[in-house]
N, C-alpha and C positions, 0 to 999 in steps of 0.2 A: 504494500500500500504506500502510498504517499510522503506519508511520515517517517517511515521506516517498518511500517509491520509487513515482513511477507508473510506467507500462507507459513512458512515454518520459524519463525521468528522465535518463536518459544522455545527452540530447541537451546543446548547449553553450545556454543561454539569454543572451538577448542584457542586455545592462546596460542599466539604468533608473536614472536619475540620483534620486535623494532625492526634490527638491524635485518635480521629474514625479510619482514615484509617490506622493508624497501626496495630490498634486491630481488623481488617477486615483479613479474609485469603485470602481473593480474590478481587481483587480492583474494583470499581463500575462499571468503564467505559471500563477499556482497558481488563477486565476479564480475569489477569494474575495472578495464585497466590503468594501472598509473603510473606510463609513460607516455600518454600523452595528453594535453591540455588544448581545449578549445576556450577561446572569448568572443563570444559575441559581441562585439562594440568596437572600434577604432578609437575611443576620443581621450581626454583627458586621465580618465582613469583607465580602464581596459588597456592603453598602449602602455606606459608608462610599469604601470604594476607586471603587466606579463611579459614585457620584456627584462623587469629584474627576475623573473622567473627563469627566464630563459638563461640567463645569465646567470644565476647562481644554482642551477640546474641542469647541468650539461645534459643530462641521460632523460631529461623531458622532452618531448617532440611536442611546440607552443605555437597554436596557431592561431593568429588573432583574426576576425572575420567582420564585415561587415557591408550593407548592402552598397554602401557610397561610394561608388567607383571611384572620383576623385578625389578620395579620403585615400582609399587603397593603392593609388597607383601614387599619391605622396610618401606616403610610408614606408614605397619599395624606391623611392626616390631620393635622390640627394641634398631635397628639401624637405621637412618630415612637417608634417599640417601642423603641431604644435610646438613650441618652443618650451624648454626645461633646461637651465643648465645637469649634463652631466648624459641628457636622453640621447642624443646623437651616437655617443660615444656608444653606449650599451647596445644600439639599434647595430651598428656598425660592424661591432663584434660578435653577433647573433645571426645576424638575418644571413638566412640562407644555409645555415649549420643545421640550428636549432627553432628558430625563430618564423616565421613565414605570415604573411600579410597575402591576405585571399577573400573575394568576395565570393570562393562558393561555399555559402551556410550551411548546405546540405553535406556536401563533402565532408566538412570539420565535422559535425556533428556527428555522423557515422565514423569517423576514425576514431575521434575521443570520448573516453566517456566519466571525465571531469570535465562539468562546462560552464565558466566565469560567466554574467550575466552584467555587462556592465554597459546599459545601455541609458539614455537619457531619461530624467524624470522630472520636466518641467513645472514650475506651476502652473494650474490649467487656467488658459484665457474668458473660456466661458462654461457655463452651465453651473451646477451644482458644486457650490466651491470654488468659483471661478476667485484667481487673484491670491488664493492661500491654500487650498488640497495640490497634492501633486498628483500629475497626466502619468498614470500609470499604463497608457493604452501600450509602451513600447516594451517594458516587461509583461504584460498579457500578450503580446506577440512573440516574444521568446519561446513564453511558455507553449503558444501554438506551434512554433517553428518544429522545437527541441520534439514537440508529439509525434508531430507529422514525420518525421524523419528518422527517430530512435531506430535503433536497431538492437538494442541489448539495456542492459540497466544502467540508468547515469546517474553520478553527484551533481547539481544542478546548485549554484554557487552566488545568492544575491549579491554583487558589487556594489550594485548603483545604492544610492539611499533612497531608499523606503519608508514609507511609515509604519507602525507596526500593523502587525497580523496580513502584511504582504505574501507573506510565504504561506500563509492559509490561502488568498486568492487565487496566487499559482497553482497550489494544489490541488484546485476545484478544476481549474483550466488543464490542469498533465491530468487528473481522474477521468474525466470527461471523455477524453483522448488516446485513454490506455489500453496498450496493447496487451502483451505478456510479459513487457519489461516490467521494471522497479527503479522509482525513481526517489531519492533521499536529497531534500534541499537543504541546505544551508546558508547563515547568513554571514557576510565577510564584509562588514563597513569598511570601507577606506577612510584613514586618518592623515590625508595628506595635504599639505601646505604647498600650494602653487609658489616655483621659485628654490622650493627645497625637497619638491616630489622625491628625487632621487636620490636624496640624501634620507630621507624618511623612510624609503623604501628599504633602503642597504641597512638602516642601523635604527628599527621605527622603534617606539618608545614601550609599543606593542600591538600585539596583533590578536585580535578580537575575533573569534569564532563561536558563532550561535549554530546550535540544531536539534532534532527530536532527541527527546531522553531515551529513547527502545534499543537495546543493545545495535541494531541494525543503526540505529542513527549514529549514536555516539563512537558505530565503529566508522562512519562515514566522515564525520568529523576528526578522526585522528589517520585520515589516511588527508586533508590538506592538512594537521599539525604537521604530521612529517613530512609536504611538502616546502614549508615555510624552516623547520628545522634543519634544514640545511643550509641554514646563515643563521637565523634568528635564533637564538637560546632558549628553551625551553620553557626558563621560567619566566620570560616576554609573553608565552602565548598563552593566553588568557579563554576558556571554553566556558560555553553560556548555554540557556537555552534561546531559542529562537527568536521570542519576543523581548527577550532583555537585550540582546545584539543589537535589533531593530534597532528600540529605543534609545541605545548608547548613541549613536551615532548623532541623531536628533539631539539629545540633551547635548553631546558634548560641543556641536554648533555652537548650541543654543547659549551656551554658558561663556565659552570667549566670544558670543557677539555681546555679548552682555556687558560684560568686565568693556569692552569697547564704548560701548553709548555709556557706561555710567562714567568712564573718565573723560568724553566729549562733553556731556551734561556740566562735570564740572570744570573743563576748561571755558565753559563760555563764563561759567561763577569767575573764573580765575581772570576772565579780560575786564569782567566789571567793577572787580574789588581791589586788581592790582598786582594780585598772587599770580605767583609761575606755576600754571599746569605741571611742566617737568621737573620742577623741582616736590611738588608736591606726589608726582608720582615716585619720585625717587624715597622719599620717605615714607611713604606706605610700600613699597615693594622691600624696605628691608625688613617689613615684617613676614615670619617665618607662617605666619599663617596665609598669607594674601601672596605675597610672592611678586617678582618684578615682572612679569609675562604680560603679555596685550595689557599693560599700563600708559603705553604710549601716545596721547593725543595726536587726531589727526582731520582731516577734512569731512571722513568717514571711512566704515568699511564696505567693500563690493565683495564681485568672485559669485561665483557659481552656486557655492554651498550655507553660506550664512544666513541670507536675508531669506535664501528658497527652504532652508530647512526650519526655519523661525514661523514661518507661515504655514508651513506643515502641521509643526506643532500645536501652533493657535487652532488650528481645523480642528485636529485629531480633539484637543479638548473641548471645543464648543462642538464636536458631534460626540463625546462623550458627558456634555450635559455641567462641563467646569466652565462656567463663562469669567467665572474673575479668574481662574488658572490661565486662560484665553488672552484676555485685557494686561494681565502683567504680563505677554511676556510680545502681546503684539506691541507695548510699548515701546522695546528695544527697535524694532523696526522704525516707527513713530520718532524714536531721538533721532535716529542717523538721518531718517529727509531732514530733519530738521535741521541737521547740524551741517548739510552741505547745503543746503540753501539760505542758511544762517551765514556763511563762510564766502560765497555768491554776493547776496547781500552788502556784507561789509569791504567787498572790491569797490562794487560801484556806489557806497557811497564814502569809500575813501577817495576815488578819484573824480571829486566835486558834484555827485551825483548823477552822472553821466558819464556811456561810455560810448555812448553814439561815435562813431566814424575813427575810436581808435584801436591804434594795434597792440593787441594783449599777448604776448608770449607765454605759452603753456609750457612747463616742462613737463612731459610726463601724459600719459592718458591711460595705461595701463593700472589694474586696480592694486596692483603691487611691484614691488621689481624686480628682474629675474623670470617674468613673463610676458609674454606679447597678451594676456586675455584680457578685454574689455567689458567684459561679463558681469552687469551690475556697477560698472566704475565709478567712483564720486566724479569723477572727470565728467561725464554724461552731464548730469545735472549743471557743474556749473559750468562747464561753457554753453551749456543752450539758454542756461541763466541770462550770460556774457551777451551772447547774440543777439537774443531777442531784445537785449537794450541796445544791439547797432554795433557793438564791437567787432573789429576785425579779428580774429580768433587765430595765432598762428601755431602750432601745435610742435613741438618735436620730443617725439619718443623715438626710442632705440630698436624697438621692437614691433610696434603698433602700426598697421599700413590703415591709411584713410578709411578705405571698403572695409577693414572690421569696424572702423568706428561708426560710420555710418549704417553699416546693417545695424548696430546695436540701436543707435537712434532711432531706426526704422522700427524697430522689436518692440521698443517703447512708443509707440506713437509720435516721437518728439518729430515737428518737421524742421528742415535743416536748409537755411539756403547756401549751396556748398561755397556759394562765392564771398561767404564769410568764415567757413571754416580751412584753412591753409596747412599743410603737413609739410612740414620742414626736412630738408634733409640735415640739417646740424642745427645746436644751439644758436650756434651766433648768428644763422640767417633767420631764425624765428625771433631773435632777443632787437634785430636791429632797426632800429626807429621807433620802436615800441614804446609804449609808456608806461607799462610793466608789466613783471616777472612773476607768474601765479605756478609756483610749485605742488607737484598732483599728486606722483609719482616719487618715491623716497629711492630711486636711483643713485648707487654710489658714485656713480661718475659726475650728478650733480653735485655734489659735495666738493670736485677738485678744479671746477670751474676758476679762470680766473673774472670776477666779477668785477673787479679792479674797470677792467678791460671793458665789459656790458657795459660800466657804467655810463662812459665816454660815447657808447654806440647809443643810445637810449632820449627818449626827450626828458625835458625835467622841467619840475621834479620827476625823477626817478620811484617809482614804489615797487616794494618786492614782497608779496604775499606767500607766505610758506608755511605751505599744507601739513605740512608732515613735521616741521618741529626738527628740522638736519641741517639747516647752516647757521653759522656761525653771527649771531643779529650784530651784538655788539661790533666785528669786524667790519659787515655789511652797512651799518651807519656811520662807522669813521672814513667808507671808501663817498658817501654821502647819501643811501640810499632812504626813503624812506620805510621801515621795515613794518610788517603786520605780522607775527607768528603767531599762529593755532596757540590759544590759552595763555596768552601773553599781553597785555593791557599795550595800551600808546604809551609811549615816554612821554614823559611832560619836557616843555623844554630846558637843556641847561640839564636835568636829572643823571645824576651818575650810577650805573648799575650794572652790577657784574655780568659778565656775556655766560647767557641761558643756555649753556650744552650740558647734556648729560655727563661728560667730562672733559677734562681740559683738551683743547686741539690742539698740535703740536702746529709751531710755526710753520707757514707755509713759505717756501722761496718765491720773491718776487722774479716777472722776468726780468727788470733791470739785474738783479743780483746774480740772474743766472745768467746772464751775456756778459756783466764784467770781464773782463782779457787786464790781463799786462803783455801781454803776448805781441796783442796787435790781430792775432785770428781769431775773427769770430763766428762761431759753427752750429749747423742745423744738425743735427740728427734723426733721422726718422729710425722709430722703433726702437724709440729707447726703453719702454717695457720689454723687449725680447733682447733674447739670449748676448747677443755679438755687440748690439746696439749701447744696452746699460753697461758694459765692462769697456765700450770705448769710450762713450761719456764721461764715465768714470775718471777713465785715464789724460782723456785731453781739459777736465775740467780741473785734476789733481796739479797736473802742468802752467795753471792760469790763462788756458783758452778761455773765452766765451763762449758757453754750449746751451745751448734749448732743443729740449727735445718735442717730438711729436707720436701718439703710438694712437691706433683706434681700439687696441686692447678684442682683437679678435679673437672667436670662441673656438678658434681649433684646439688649443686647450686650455683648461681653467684660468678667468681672465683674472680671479682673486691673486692668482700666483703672478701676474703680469703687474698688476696695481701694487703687488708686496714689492715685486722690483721697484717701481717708481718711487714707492713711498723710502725706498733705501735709496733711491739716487739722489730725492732731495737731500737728504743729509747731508751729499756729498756736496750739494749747493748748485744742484741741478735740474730744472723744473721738468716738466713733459707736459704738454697741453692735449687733450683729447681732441685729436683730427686725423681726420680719412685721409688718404692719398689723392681721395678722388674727388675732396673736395677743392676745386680748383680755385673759389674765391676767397679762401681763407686760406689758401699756398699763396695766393698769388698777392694777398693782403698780407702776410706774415714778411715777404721778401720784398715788398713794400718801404712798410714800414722799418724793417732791422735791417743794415745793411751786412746782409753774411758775405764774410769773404769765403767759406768753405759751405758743402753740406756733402756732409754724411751718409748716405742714403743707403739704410741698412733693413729697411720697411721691406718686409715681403710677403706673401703665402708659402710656408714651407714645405718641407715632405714629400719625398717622393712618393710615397705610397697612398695616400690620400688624396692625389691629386687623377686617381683612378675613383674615388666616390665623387669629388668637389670640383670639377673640371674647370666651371664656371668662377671658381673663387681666386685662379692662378692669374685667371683671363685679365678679372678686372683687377686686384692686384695687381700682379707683376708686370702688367704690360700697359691696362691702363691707367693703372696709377703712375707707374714709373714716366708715360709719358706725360703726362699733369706735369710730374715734376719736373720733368726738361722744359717744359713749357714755362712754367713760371720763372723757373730758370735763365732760360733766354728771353724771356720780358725783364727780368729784374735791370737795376742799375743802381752800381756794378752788377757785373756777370760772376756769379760764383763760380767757383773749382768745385766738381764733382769727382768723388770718391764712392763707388760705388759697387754693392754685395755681389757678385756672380756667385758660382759654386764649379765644381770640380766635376758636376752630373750632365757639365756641358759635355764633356769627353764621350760621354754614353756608350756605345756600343765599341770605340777604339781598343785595339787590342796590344796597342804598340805600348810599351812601361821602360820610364817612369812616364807621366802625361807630360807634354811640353808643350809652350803657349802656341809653338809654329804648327802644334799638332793639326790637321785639320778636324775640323766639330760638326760635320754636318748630318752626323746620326745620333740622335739625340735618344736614349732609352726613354724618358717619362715625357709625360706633361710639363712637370716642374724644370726639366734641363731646357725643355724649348724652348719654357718663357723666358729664362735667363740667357741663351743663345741671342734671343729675341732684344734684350736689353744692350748687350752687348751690340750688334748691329745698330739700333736704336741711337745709343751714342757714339757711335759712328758717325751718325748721320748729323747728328747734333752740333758735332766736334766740325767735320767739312761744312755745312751751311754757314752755322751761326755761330763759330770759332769759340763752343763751350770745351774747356779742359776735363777731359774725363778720364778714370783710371776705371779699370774693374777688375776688383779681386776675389780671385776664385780660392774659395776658401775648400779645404779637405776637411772633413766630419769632423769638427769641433766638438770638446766637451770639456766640460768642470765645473766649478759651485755657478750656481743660479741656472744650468744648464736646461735646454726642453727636455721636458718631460717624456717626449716621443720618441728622444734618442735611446740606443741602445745602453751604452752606460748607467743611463737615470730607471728607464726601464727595466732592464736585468738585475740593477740594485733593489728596487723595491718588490721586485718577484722572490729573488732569494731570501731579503727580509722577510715576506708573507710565506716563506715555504712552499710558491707555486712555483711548474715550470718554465724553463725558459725554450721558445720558441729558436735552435738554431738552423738557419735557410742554408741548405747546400746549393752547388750548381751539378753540371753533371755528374755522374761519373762520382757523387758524392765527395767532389771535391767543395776545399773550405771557400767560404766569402772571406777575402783579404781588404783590408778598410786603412787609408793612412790617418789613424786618428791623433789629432792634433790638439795640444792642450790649449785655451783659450787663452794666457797670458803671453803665447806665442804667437796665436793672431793678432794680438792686440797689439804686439812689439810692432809687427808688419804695418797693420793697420794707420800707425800714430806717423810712423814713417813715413806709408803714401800718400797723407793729408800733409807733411813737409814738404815732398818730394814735388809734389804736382805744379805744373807752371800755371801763370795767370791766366784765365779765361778771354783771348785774345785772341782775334785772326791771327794774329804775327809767332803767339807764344801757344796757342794750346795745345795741348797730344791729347793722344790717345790712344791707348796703353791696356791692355789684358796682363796680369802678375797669378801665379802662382801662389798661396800662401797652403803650404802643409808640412809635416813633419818628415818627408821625407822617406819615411822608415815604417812601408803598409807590413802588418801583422795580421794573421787570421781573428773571426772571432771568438771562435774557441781561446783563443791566448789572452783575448779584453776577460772573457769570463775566468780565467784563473787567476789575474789580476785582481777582478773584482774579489773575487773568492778570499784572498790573500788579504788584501783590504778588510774583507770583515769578518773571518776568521770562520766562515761560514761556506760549505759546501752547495752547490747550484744541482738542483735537477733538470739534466741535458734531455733535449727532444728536436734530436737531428729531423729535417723534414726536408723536401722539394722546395727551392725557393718559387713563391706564386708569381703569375706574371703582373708584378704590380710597377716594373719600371727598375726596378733592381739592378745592379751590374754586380758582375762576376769580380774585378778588381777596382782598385783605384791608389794610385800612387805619384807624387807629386814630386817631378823635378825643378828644386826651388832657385835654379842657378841663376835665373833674372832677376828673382826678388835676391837675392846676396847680393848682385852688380848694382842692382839701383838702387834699392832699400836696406843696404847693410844688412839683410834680414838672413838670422842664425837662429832656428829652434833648437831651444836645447832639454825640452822637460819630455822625460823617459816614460812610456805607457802608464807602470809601477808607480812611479813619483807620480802623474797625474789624476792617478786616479785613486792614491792615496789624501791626494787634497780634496779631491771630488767627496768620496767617502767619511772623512775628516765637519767639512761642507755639511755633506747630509746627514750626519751625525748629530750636529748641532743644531741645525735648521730642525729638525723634524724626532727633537727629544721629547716630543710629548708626544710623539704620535703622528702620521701621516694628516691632515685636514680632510676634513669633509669631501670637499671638491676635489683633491686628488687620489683619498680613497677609492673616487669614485670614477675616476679618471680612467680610459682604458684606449690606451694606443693602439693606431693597428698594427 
């Protein structure tokens, strides 16, 4: 039956130890097999959850299913329909192993018979309930699907949230429908925070399993514990019955939207009386009973799950006959319009009561950050606030394309004239001319803005409204702004008062301070958050160049680890501004304004191997960024000297050793070696037109501290530290891959060199110049792993393989005799020594533990 009773349910079943019944493909009693998983749904939850399944599941065959062809044909693409730091990566290492995205229903369903249910549950638009029950018609179609199609007995797995006694409905709909299988449901809330999905996923706080108490049931329920047991600890998973699961999920919404409208309610207390919201929350969160969590004032909360599951709630009690259980808790919903149309409000009647005909700079429109989803956004509400008083609305998020924002509009009835609403592609084209700056979105990249800068672009007075309670007020009023922060009164004038952060900001570097020189040269860098970029910064700002850097902090790996570099270069008194390659009027404004005599240009898409999923991201990168930047280049005045990143993957398929610069390159193995072939050429052409001075150095596989993460070094140290194996690529014949890997204090020698070495940017004086920089002295990689091994006193599990055709070469070795004759340049740091400082490096860097984001990190 249903619930778990079959015709012999009564009988005593014999005991199956754990570790048996995982290593069973089909389980003794309930004859369900469990190695493989079906999910009905593609979307937020269903991708995300079953692909850490997949991933921490090898021996499971995960197939996610759903009817949205171009949901599915995203999924199998190298753009995946929703954004999640860390999901790419998991998708990446899965799909096609273990993993598979398919819209046929019927297929999955008859392969597996574990089937996730995680499909949408809106609140319904009309009828009975309309505005607060949720639209359960798309799990009553599951449940008809899974009927129609059974072919043997399934666990049938609610995901989506529910209200309670859902799984009694289901049950009427698979009864109804029953053949001679046996179907046993269970209920599996998701506890996951959009922005940290995947981090919740790999390490969640726990994991919530409801089902029938009949031995049949609760054997049904410990065949997904021991799915989830193979990451999660044991005593994280938490078993319930059915309707307590349900209703966890509801309450547990329901409780941090709660703790949110009740510190909103008293931030507006706190604008009236003169008190700091954040400081006030900071003193009740150190109490041990209340705790510092969702304490943080903000414009409001959005997302998918809070306000939809809040309204759930309210139904479920006013059709249970609690109408003040109802009334408190619709309240919560009640503060939050309130408190974004409060927040609306006090823009336009801070800027004279009127905002007819001006331009408002949005930062942010996503309902948090670390996702693209608009879903419920406070953003929603007040720009259409904005508009409808006449405002020109200009929007820039990181993540958010117009067309979600405007379906979202559309979903809500709001009409939109779009020739008021504007989507920026950078801050400073949404901030300029503007007459202010309304913060949505708690984006850490808006935090390293330099405002300084906005403010000069801006009409005035200047006002800067911030939603979220994340910059620095007091700074932002001495730069002249007038500031409005969420739960923070006006200053009166003349009033002295300490600047309202959670805790102290460390000094920021101005750029004046970071272009200082005694030198005389003064240098752009691009990419000074990655690997080559920050250690030359370093070096030519340690020297008394002038260096400013530039990085867009791309997600081909964790960008926290990128932002850790920058925040270590300012120390060095080095700034980095957030900008694209491809934004051409803030290159072309940057070189403008600062007169560089050099740039750096060390900005790229890396990886040979990734650039077989992300073709598209080499493209515009590497080629057309890099031309952006000879362009602004050859507009500027003066004309900088260009020093510029090639790689060693130009060689590609050459079989002549060592590599030499006269070698010829026109077989390029990957993606990634063309585009920098391409660069090369490029300033060529640069160099004869418009007599810019170019150098380009081809670097040999670079490693040491702050090194990528995707290199084999970083990569094979953190696999051996976890006890997992290491992936070694043979070529034929099972011969080794040989690599001249090169320590990075011996690039950087080369490096500081070629920014002396290069002539002025002049018809009369430019060159240009292809160099060498590698160690000379290629070794296999088996020999890096006995290094590494030696380094940490720790043995590697080897797993020789075929190397895949992902653009890989067979050698690579660096004859450096032009960089010695022109650059003095001698490496001298030995495999051993380099990767003892590497090790040394990550030793220290990651004594508490790997981070969340590179936990979660997985290379290909």
């Amino acid at each position: 039956s249903i619930f778990g009773y079959r015709s012999n349910s009564g009988l005593v079943r014999p005991r199956v130890s754990r570790a048996s019944r995982a290593a069973m493909a089909t389980h003794p009693t309930l004859g369900v097999r469990m190695d493989r998983i079906c999910c009905i749904g593609a979307g937020y939850v269903g991708g995300p959850t079953c692909a850490t399944i997949a991933l921490k599941c090898p021996h499971v065959k995960v197939t996610i299913v759903d009817m949205n062809e171009a949901r599915i044909k995203a999924w199998n693409s190298d753009e995946l329909p929703i954004y999640e730091p860390g999901l790419n990566e998991v998708v990446q290492a899965c799909r096609g192993r273990n993993l598979f995205f398919s819209t046929d229903v019927k297929g999955a369903i008859q392969e597996a018979d574990i089937i996730f249910a995680s499909v949408n549950t809106p609140t319904k638009t009309k009828g009975v309930g309309a505005g607060r029950a949720a639209d359960l018609r798309f799990i009553e179609s599951v449940g008809r699907t899974v009927a129609m199609h059974a072919n043997g007995n399934k666990i049938i797995i609610e995901k989506s949230t529910v209200p309670v006694k859902t799984a009694e409905a289901l049950a009427q709909v698979l009864a109804a429908n029953k053949g001679s299988q046996d179907y046993w449901i269970l209920s599996n809330p998701e506890f996951l925070a959009e922005g940290t999905a995947m981090r919740d996923l790999a390490a969640p706080d726990r994991v919530l399993i409801g089902g029938p108490t009949t031995i049949d049931g609760l054997a049904a329920a410990q065949v997904l514990v021991d799915i989830y047991a193979n990451w999660v600890p044991r005593e994280r998973i938490l078993t319930t019955n059915l309707w307590s699961s349900e209703l966890s999920k509801l309450v547990a919404n329901a409780m941090l939207a709660q703790r949110v409208s009740s510190v909103n309610s008293i931030s507006q207390l706190c604008e009236k009386t003169g008190a700091n919201v954040t400081e006030v929350s900071r003193a009740i969160g150190k109490d041990s009973r209340i705790g510092p969590k969702f304490l943080g004032a903000s414009v409001g909360f959005g997302g998918s799950c809070f306000q939809k599951d809040i309204l759930n709630l309210v139904y479920i009690c006013e059709s249970e006959g609690l109408a003040e259980v109802a009334r408190y808790w619709q309240q919560v919903v009640d503060m939050n319009e309130h408190q974004k149309a409060t927040f609306a409000r006090r823009i336009i009647s801070s800027l004279f009561n009127t905002v007819t005909g001006k331009k408002i700079a949005v930062l942010g429109f996503a309902f948090k950050k670390d996702t693209g989803d608009v879903r419920e956004t406070p953003a929603l509400t007040v720009c259409h606030m904005l508009m409808q008083d006449g405002a020109l609305v200009h929007v820039y998020d990181p993540k958010v394309k117009k067309e979600d924002a405007l379906t979202e509009f559309r979903y809500h009835n709001m009409q939109v004239d779009e020739s008021r609403l504007i989507f920026c592609p950078s801050a400073q084209a949404a901030v300029d001319g503007s007459h202010a700056i309304v913060v949505l979105t708690e984006w850490d990249e808006f935090k390293s803005y330099n405002y300084a800068e906005f403010y000069t672009m801006m009409m005035k007075p200047a006002f800067l409204f911030d939603g979220r309670g994340i910059l620095n007020r007091g700074q932002l009023e001495r730069i002249g702004f007038e500031v409005h922060t969420i739960g923070q009164a006006k200053r009166e004038e003349g009033a002295v008062v300490a600047d309202a952060t959670p805790e102290p900001a460390a000094k920021r570097v101005s750029i004046e301070e970071s272009l200082k020189s005694t030198t005389g040269k003064v240098i752009l860098v691009t990419g000074t958050a990655g690997f080559v970029g920050f250690h030359a910064a370093q070096a030519l700002k340690k020297r008394g160049d002038g260096v400013l850097g530039i990085d867009c902090y791309h997600t081909y790996y964790p960008p926290s680890y990128k932002r850790a570099r920058a925040k270590a270069l300012e120390e060095h008194g080095v700034l980095t501004l957030d900008m694209d390659l491809n934004d051409a009027e803030g290159l072309n404004g940057l070189l403008r304004k600062f007169k560089f005599t050099h740039i750096l240009a060390l900005a790229a898409q890396a990886g040979v191997r990734y650039a077989t999923k992300d073709p598209a991201s080499y493209v515009k990168s590497n080629i057309e960024g890099f031309m952006t930047l000879l362009e602004a280049a050859r507009n500027a005045e003066p004309k900088p000297r260009i020093v510029y990143a090639s790689s060693s993957s130009v060689y590609g398929l050459n079989t002549k050793v060592p590599f030499a610069e006269t070698d010829v390159v026109d077989q390029p193995a990957s993606l990634y070696a063309a585009t920098k072939k391409s660069n090369e050429m490029m300033a060529h052409t640069y160099r004869h037109v418009y007599g810019l001075s170019v150098i380009g150095l081809r670097f040999f596989t670079v490693y040491g501290p702050w090194g990528r993460p995707d290199m084999a070094a970083w990569s094979f140290t953190t696999k051996i530290m976890k006890g997992e194996p290491l992936k070694i690529f043979q070529g034929p014949n099972e011969s080794e891959l040989e690599r001249d890997f090169t320590y990075i204090d011996d690039i950087i020698q080369g490096t500081v060199a070629a920014v002396d070495y290069i002539s002025p940017s002049t018809k009369e004086e430019a060159m240009c110049k292809v160099i060498n920089l590698g160690n000379k002295d290629p070794v296999t990689v088996s020999y890096l792993v006995d290094c590494l091994e030696n380094a940490l006193g720790k043995k590697a599990i080897r797993q020789y393989m075929p190397m895949p055709p992902t653009g890989d070469v067979l050698k690579t070795s660096a004859d450096v005799t032009l960089a010695g004759k022109e650059l003095g340049y001698k490496p001298t740091t030995s495999l051993q020594e380099g990767i003892n400082k590497f090790i040394a490096w990550y030793k220290e860097y990651y004594k508490d533990g790997l981070d969340a984001d590179m936990d979660a990190y997985v290379p290909m």
